[in-house]
C-alpha positions as CSV (number, residue, x, y, z in Angstrom):
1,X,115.4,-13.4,119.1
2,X,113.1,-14.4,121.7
3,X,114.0,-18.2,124.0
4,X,111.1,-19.5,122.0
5,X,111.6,-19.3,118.5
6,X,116.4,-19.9,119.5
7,X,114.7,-23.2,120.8
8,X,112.4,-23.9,117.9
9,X,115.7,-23.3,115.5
10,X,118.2,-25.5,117.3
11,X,115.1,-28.3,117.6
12,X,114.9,-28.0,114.0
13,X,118.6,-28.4,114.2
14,X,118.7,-31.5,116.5
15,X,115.9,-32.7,114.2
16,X,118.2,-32.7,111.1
17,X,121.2,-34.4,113.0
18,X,119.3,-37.0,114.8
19,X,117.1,-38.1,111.6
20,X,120.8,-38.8,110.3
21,X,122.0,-40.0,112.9
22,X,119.6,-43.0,113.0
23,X,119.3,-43.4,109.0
24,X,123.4,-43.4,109.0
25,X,122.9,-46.7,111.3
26,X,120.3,-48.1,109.7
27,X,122.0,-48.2,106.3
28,X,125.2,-49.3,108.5
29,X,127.8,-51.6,106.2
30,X,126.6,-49.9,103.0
31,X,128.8,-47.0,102.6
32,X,127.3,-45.4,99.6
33,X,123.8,-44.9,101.0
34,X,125.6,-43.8,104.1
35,X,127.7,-41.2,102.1
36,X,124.3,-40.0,100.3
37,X,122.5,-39.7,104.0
38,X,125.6,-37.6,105.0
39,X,125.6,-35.3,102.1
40,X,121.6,-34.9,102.9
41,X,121.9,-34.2,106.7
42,X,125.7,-32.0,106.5
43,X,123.2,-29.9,103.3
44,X,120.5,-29.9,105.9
45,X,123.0,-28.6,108.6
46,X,124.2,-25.5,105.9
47,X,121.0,-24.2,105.1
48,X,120.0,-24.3,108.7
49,X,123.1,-22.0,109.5
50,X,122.5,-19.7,106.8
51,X,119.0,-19.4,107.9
52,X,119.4,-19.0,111.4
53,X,122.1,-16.2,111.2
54,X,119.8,-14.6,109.0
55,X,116.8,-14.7,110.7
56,X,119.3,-13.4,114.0
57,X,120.6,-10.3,111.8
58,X,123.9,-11.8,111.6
59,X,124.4,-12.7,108.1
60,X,127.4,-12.0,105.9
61,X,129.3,-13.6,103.4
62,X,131.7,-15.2,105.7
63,X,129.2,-17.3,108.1
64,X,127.8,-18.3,104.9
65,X,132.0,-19.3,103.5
66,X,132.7,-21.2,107.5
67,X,129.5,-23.5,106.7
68,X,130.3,-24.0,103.8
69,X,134.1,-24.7,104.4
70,X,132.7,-27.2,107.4
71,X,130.2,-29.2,105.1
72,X,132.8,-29.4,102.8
73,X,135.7,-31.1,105.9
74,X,132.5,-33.3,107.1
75,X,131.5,-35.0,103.1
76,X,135.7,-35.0,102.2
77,X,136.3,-36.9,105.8
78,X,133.3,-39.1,105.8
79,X,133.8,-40.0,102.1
80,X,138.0,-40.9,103.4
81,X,136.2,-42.8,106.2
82,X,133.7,-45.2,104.7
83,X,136.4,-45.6,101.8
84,X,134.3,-44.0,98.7
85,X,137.5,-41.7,98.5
């Protein structure tokens, strides 16, 4: 994969964490909206990793299982966190 098009994916990335980022703030002291935001962006952060390893030639069943496994830590310790647990 050309420099080009690895910086366009990881922009895309930084795109998806930033937006939330800033709409986990601004919905800051109202844990449920902040749960939903952080179910939208870890989704956001899956797909991207199952995209990008596929468009790099490197996708397999157990890229796709570690993404999934992390979305999974990130909702379960976020949900403990804000109390929704």
């Amino acid at each position: 994969m050309d420099n080009r098009r690895h910086l366009l994916h990881y922009a895309i990335l930084f795109l998806i964490v930033g937006t939330g980022l800033w709409f986990f703030h601004e919905f800051r002291y109202q844990p449920h909206p902040q749960m939903v935001v952080v179910a939208l962006a870890d989704f956001g952060y899956v797909l991207w990793g199952v995209i990008h390893h596929y468009r790099e030639g490197r996708f397999n069943w157990g890229i796709v299982t570690e993404y999934l496994l992390l979305g999974v830590v990130v909702l379960l310790a976020f949900g403990l966190t804000l109390g929704l647990g």
